[in-house]
C-alpha positions as protocol buffer text, in pm:
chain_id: "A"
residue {
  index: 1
  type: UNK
  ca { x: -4512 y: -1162 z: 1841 }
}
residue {
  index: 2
  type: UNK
  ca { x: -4473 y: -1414 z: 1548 }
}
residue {
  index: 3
  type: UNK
  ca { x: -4124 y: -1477 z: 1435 }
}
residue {
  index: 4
  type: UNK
  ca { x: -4217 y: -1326 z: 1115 }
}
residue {
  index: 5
  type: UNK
  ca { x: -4267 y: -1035 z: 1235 }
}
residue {
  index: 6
  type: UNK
  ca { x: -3891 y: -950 z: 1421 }
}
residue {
  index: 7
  type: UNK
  ca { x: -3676 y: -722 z: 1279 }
}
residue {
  index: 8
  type: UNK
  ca { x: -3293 y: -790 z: 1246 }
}
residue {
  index: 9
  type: UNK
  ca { x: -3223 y: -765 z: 1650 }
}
residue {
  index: 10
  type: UNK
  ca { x: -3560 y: -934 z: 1723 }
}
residue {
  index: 11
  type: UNK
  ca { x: -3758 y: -649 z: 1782 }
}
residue {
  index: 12
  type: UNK
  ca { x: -4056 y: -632 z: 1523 }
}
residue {
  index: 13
  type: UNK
  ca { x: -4264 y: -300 z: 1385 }
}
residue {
  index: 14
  type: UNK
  ca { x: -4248 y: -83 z: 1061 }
}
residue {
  index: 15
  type: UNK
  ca { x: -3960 y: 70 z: 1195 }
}
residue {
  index: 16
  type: UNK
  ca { x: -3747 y: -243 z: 1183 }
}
residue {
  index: 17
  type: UNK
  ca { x: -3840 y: -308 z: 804 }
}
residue {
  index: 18
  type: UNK
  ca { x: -3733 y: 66 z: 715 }
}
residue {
  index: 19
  type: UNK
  ca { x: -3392 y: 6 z: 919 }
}
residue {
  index: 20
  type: UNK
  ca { x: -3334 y: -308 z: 734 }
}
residue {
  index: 21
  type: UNK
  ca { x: -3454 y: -166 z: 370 }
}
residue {
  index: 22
  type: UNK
  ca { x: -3255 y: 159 z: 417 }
}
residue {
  index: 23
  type: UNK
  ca { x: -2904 y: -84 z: 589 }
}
residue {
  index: 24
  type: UNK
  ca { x: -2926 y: -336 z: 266 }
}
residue {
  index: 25
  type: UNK
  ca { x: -2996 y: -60 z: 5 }
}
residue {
  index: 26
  type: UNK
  ca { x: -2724 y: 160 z: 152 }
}
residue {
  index: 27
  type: UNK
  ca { x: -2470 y: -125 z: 177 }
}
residue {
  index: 28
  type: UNK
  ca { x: -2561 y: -258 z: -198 }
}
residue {
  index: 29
  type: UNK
  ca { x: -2482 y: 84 z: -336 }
}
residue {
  index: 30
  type: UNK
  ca { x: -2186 y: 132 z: -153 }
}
residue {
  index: 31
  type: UNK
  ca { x: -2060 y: -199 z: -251 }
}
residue {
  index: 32
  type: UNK
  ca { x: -2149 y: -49 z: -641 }
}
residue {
  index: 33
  type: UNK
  ca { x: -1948 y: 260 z: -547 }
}
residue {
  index: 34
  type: UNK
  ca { x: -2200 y: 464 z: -547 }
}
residue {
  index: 35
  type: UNK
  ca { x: -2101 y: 645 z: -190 }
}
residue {
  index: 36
  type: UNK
  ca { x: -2284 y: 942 z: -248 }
}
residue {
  index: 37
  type: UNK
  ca { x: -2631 y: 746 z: -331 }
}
residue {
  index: 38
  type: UNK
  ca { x: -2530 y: 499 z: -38 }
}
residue {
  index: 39
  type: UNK
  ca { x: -2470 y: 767 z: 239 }
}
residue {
  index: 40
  type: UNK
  ca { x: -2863 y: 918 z: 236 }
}
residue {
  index: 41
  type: UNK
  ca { x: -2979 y: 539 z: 305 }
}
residue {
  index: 42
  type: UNK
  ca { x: -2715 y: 478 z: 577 }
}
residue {
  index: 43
  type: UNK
  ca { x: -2774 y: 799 z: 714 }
}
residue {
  index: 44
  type: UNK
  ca { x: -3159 y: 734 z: 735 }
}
residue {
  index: 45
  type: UNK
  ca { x: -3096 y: 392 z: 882 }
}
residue {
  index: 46
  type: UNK
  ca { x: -2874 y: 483 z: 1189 }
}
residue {
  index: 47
  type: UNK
  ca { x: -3080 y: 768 z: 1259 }
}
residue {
  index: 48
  type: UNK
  ca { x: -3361 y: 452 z: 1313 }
}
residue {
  index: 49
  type: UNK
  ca { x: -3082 y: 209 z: 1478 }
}
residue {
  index: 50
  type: UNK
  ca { x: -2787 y: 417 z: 1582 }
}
residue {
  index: 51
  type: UNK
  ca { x: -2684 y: 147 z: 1793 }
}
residue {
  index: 52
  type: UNK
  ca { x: -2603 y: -61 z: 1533 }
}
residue {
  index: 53
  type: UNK
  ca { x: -2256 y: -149 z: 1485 }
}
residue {
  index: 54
  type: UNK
  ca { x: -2307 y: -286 z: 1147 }
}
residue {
  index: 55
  type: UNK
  ca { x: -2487 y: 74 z: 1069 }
}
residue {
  index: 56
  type: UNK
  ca { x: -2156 y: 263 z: 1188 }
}
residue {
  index: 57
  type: UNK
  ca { x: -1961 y: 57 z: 1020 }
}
residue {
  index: 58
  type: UNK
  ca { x: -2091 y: 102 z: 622 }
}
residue {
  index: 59
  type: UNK
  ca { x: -2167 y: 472 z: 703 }
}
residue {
  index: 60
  type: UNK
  ca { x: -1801 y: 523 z: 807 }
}
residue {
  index: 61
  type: UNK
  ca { x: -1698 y: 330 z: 531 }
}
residue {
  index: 62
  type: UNK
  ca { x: -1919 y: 547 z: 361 }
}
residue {
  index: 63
  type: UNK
  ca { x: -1780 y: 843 z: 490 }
}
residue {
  index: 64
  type: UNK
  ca { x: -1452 y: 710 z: 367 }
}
residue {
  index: 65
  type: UNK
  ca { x: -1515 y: 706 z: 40 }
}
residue {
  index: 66
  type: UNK
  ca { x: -1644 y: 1048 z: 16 }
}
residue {
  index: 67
  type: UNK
  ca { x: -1342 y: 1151 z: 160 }
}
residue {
  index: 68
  type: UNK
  ca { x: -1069 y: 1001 z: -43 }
}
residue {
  index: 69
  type: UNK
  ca { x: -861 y: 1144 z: -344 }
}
residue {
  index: 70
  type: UNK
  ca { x: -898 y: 840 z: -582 }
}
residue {
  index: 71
  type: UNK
  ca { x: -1221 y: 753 z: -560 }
}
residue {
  index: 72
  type: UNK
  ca { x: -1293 y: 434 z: -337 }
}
residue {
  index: 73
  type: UNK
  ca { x: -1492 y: 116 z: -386 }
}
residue {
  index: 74
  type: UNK
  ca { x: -1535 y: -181 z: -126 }
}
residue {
  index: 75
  type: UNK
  ca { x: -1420 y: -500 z: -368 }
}
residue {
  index: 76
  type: UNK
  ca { x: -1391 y: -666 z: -45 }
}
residue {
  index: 77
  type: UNK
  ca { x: -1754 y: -613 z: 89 }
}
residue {
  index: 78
  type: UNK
  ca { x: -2059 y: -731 z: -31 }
}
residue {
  index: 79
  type: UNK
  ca { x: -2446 y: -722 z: 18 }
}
residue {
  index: 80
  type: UNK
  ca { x: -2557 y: -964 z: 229 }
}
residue {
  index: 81
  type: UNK
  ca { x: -2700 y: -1267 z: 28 }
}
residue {
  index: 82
  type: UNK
  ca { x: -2527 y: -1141 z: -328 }
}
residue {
  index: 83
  type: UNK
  ca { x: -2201 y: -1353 z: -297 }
}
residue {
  index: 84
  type: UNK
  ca { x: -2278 y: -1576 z: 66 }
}
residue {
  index: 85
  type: UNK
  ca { x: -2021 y: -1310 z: 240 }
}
residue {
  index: 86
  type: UNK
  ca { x: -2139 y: -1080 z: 484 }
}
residue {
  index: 87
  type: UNK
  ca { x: -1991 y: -732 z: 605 }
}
């Protein structure tokens, strides 16, 4: 398999780009506060990957935010790529 091809933990396929499309879009929306919006793609992606600790991470983040009073944002977090920082 081409390098090009690999997904995120090196295994390649359709199934890898959905992970990563659904793990990015869910993290950059949870980043924008938008927990509600960010918890369908997280929940999508670790239904693909739910072995990945990143995954479980943002969706209990996620979770978090649905779950407090206030309202919750990540300041701290960021997309990967958008600022350099990673989760």
């Amino acid at each position: 398999m081409m390098e090009s091809q690999r997904g995120i933990d090196g295994s390649g396929g359709s199934g890898s780009d959905e992970f990563i499309q659904a793990l990015y879009r869910g993290g950059e929306l949870l980043t924008e506060g938008k927990v509600i919006e960010a918890k369908e793609y997280l929940e999508r992606a670790i239904t693909l990957r739910p072995e990945n600790e990143r995954c479980q991470n943002l969706l209990g983040l996620t979770y978090f935010g649905l779950t407090s009073p206030r309202g919750w944002a990540p300041a701290r977090f960021s997309a990967p790529g958008a600022s350099g920082r990673r989760w």
